[in-house]
C-alpha positions as CSV (number, residue, x, y, z in Angstrom):
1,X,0.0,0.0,0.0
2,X,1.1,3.6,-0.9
3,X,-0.5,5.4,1.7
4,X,-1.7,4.9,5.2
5,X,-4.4,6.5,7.7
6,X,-1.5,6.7,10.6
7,X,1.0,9.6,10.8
8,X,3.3,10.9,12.9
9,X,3.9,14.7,14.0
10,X,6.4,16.2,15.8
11,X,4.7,19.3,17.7
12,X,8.1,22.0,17.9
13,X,8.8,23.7,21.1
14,X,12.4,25.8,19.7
15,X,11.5,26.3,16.1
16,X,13.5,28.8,14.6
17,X,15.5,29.7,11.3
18,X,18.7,27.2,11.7
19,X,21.8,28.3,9.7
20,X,23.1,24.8,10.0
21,X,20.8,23.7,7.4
22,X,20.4,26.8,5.8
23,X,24.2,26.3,3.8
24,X,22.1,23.9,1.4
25,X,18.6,24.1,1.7
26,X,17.9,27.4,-0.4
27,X,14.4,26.9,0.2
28,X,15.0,28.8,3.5
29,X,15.0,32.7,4.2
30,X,16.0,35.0,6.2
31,X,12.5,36.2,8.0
32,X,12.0,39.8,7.8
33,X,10.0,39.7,10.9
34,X,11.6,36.8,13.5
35,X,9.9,37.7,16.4
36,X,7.2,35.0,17.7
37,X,8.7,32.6,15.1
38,X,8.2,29.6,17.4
39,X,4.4,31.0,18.8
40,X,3.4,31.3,14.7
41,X,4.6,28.1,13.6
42,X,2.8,26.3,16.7
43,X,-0.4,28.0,15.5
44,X,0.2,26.5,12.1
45,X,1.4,22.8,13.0
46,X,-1.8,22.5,15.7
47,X,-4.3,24.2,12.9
48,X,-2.4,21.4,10.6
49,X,-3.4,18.5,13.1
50,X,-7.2,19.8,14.0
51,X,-7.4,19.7,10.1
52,X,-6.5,16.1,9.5
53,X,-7.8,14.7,12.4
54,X,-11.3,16.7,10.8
55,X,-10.9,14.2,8.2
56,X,-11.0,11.4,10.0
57,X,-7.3,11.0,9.7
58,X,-4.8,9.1,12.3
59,X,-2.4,11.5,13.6
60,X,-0.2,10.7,16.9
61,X,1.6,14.0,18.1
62,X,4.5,13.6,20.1
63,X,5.9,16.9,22.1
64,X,9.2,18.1,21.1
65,X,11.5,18.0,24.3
66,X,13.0,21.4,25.1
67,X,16.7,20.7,25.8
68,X,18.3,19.8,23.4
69,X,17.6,22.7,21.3
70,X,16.4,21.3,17.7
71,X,15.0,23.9,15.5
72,X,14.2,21.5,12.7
73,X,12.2,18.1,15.4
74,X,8.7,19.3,13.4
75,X,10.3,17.7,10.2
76,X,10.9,13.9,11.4
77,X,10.4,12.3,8.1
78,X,14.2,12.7,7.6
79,X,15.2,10.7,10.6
80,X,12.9,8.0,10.6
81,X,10.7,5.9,8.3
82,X,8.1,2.9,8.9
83,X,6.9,-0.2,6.8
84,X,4.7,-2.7,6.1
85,X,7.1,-5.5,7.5
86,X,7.2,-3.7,10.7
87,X,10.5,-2.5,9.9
88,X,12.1,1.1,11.4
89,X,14.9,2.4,9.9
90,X,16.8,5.8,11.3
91,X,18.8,7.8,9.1
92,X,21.9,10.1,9.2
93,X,21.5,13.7,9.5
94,X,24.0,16.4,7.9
95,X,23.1,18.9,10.5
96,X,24.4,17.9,13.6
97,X,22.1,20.0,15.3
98,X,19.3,17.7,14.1
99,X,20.6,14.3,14.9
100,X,18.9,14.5,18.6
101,X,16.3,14.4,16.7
102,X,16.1,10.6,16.9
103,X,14.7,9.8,20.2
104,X,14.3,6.0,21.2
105,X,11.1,6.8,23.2
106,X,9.5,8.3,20.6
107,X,9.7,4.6,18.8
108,X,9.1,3.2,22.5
109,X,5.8,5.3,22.4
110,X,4.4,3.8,18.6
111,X,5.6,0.2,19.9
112,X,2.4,0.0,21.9
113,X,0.0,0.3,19.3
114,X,2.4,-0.9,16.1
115,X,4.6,-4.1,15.0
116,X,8.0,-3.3,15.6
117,X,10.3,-6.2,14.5
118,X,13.0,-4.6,13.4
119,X,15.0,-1.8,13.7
120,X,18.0,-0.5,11.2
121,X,20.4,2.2,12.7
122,X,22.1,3.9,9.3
123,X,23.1,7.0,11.5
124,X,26.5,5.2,12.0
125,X,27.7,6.9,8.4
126,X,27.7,10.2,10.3
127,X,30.8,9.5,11.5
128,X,32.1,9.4,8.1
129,X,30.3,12.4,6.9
130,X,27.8,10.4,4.8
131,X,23.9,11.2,4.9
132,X,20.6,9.6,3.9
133,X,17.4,12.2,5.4
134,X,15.2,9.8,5.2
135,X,12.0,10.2,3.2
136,X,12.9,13.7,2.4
137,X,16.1,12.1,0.7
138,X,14.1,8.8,-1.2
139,X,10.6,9.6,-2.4
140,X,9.6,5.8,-1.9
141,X,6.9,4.5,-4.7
142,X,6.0,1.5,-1.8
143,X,4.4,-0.6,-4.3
144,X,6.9,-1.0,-7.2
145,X,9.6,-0.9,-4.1
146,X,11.4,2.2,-5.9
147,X,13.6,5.1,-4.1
148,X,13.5,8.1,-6.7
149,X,16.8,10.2,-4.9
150,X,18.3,13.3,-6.3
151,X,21.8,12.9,-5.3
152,X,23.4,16.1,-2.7
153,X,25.3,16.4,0.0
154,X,22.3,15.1,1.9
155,X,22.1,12.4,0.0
156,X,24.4,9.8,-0.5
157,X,25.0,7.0,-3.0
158,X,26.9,4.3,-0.6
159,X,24.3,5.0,2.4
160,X,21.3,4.4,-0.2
161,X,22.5,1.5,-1.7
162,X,22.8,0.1,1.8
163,X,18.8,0.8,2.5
164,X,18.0,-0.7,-0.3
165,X,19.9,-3.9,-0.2
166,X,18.3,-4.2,3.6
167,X,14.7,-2.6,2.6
168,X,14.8,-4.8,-0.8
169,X,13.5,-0.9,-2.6
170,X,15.7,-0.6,-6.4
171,X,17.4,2.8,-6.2
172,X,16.3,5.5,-9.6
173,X,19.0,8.5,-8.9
174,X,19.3,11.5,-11.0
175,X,20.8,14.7,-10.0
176,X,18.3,18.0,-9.7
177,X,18.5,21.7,-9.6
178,X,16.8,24.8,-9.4
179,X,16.5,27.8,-11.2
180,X,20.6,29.0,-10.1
181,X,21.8,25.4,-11.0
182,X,22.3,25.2,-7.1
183,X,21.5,21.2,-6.1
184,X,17.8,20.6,-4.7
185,X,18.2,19.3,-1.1
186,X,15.8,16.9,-0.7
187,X,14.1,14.8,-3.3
188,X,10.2,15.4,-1.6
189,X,10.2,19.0,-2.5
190,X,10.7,18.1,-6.3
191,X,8.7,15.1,-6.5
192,X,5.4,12.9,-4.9
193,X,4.4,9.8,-5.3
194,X,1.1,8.1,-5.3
195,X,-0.9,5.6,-5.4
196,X,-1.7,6.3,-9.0
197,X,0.2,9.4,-10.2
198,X,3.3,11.3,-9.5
199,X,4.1,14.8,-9.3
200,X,7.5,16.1,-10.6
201,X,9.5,19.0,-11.4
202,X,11.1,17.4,-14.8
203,X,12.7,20.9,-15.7
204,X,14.7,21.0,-12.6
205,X,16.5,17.6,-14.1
206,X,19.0,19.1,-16.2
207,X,21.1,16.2,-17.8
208,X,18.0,14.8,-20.7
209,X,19.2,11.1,-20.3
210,X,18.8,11.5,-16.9
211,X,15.3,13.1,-17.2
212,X,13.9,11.1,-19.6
213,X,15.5,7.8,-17.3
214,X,13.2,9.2,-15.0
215,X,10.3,9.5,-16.5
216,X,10.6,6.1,-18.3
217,X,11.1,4.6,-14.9
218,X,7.7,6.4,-13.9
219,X,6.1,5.3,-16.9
220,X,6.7,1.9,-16.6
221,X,4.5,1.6,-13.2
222,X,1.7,2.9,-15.2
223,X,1.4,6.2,-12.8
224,X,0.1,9.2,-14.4
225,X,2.9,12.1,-14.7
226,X,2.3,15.1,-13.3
227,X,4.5,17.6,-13.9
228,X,5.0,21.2,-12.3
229,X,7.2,24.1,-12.8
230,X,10.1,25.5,-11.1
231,X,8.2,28.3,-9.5
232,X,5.6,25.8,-8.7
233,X,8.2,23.6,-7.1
234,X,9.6,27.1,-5.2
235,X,6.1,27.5,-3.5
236,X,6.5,23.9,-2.2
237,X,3.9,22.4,-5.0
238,X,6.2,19.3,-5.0
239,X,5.9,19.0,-1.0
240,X,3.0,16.7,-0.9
241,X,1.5,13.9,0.6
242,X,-1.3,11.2,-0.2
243,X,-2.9,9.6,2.8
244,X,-6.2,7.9,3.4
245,X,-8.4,8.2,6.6
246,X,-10.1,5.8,8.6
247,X,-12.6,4.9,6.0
248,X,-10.1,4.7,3.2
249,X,-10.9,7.6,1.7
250,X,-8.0,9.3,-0.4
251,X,-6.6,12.8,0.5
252,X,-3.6,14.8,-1.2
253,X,-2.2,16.8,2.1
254,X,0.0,20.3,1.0
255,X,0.3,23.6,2.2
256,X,-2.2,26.7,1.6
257,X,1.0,28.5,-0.6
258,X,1.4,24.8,-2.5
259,X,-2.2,24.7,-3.6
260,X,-2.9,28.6,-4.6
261,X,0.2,27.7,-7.2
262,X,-0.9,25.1,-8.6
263,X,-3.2,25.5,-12.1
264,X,-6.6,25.0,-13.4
265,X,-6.0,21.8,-14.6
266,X,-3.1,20.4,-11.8
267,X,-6.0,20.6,-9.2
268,X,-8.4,18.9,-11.3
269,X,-5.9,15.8,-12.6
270,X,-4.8,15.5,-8.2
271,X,-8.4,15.4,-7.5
272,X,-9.4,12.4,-9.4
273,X,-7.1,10.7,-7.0
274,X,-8.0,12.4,-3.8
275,X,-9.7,15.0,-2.2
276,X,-6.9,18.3,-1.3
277,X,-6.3,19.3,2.1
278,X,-4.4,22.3,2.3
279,X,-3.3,24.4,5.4
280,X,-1.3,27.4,5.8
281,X,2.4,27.2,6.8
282,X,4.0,29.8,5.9
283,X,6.1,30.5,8.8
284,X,7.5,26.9,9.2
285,X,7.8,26.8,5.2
286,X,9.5,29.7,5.6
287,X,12.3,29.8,8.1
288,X,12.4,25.7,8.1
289,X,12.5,25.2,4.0
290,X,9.9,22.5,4.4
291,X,6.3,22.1,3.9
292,X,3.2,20.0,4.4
293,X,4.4,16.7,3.3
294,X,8.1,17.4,5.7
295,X,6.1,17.6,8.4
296,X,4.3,14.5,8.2
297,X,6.3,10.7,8.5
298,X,3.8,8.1,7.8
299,X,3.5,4.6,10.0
300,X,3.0,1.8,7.8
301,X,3.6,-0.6,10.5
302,X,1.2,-3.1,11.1
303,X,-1.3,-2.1,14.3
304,X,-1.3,-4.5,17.2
């Protein structure tokens, strides 16, 4: 299954700009106005929760512990993931400022209503200043077992091939840009997956082998392509999520600023696959370079 009714947020408590990731995520900026940062971004992320719990949606929040200080906790998609098998995998960070980040009670905490069987610690390639951000790094296509990952300093070849040979996932790498030719940080704000489409930035693939590999790899699992632009993709339009709810109805989750990009005819091709939830998040999206789907990791793990 591509999607799941189960998600996991992390609710911030020290939110703030952090210039540690800030050297390669260029989707950050400087706020003009920094006061209350961590006030408006908790207004967002609990407005975020009220609305997918609204829509009958599964979503276990876990506080953010005030010491140590991690500006970036409300993204934990990049240091965790969870599958079918009941499998956990953690992931090294390039910021060390985000590696607290993986708490062992917070997977303590899911263990008493989800299957954990088994857990795989990849944060060892820290050490050698290798890096794998977890589903912000691989955009996963869970059915065909693929791991689309546009390769950067965040992302690294030797760490991916490991998850894959222990996940059993076939790596499709490419290399992506934006507008300045500077590498895109994370594959999930280029690219989503779902269960019957996915959403890309082609344009920012600059090599046409490589593009057209791409695309040929999507093709083949009979997805419909949906492509956006690069200013799309710079208002977070490739920072999306599909998730189900409780009765296994389909939603596309992504911010307010994701959505009033999009065009005409995007909106109506996403919702033949799923109704749009959108929320405002312009503070986190700002001064955190992540959106909606960032924000979210999803728990495939089998329930007890």
């Amino acid at each position: 299954m591509q999607t799941t009714s189960n998600l996991l947020m992390i609710r911030p408590v020290n939110f703030e700009f952090n210039v540690q990731t800030a050297v390669n995520n260029k989707f950050q900026q400087v706020d003009d106005n920094p006061n209350n940062v961590q006030e408006k971004a908790l207004l967002e992320f609990d407005n975020f929760v009220a609305l997918l719990r609204k829509n009958d949606i599964n979503v276990v929040v876990i506080e953010d512990t005030p010491d140590p200080i991690t500006p970036d906790s409300i993204f934990p998609n990049n240091w965790i993931s969870f599958h079918q098998d009941g499998s956990v995998y953690l992931y090294p960070m390039f910021s060390e400022n985000r590696r607290p980040e993986r708490r062992k009670d917070i997977i303590q905490n899911l263990s008493q209503h989800f299957q954990v069987n088994h857990q795989s610690d990849l944060s060892f390639f820290e050490q050698a200043g290798q890096f794998l951000e977890g589903t912000g790094s691989m955009v996963l296509d869970r059915e065909h077992k693929i791991a689309y990952a546009c390769m950067s300093i965040r992302t690294d070849a030797e760490v991916l091939a490991q998850f894959c040979a222990l996940s059993g996932y076939k790596a499709v790498t490419f290399h992506a840009v934006d507008q300045t030719n500077f590498p895109i940080y994370h594959t999930n704000v280029m690219m989503c997956v779902g269960t019957k489409f996915i959403l890309i930035c082609a344009e920012s693939i600059p090599d046409p082998h490589e593009r057209q590999y791409v695309l040929k790899q999507i093709a083949a699992t009979g997805k419909e392509i949906i492509e956006i632009s690069f200013t799309q993709m710079n208002h977070f339009a490739g920072n999306m999520l599909e998730v189900e709810n409780n009765k296994g109805e389909k939603f596309i989750i992504m911010s307010e600023q994701a959505y009033q990009i999009l065009n005409p005819q995007q909106i109506v091709s996403l919702e033949a696959y799923g109704k749009i939830l959108h929320a405002p998040l312009y503070t986190i999206e700002k001064n955190g370079g992540g959106s909606a789907r960032c924000m979210l990791a999803e728990i495939h793990l089998p329930k007890n």
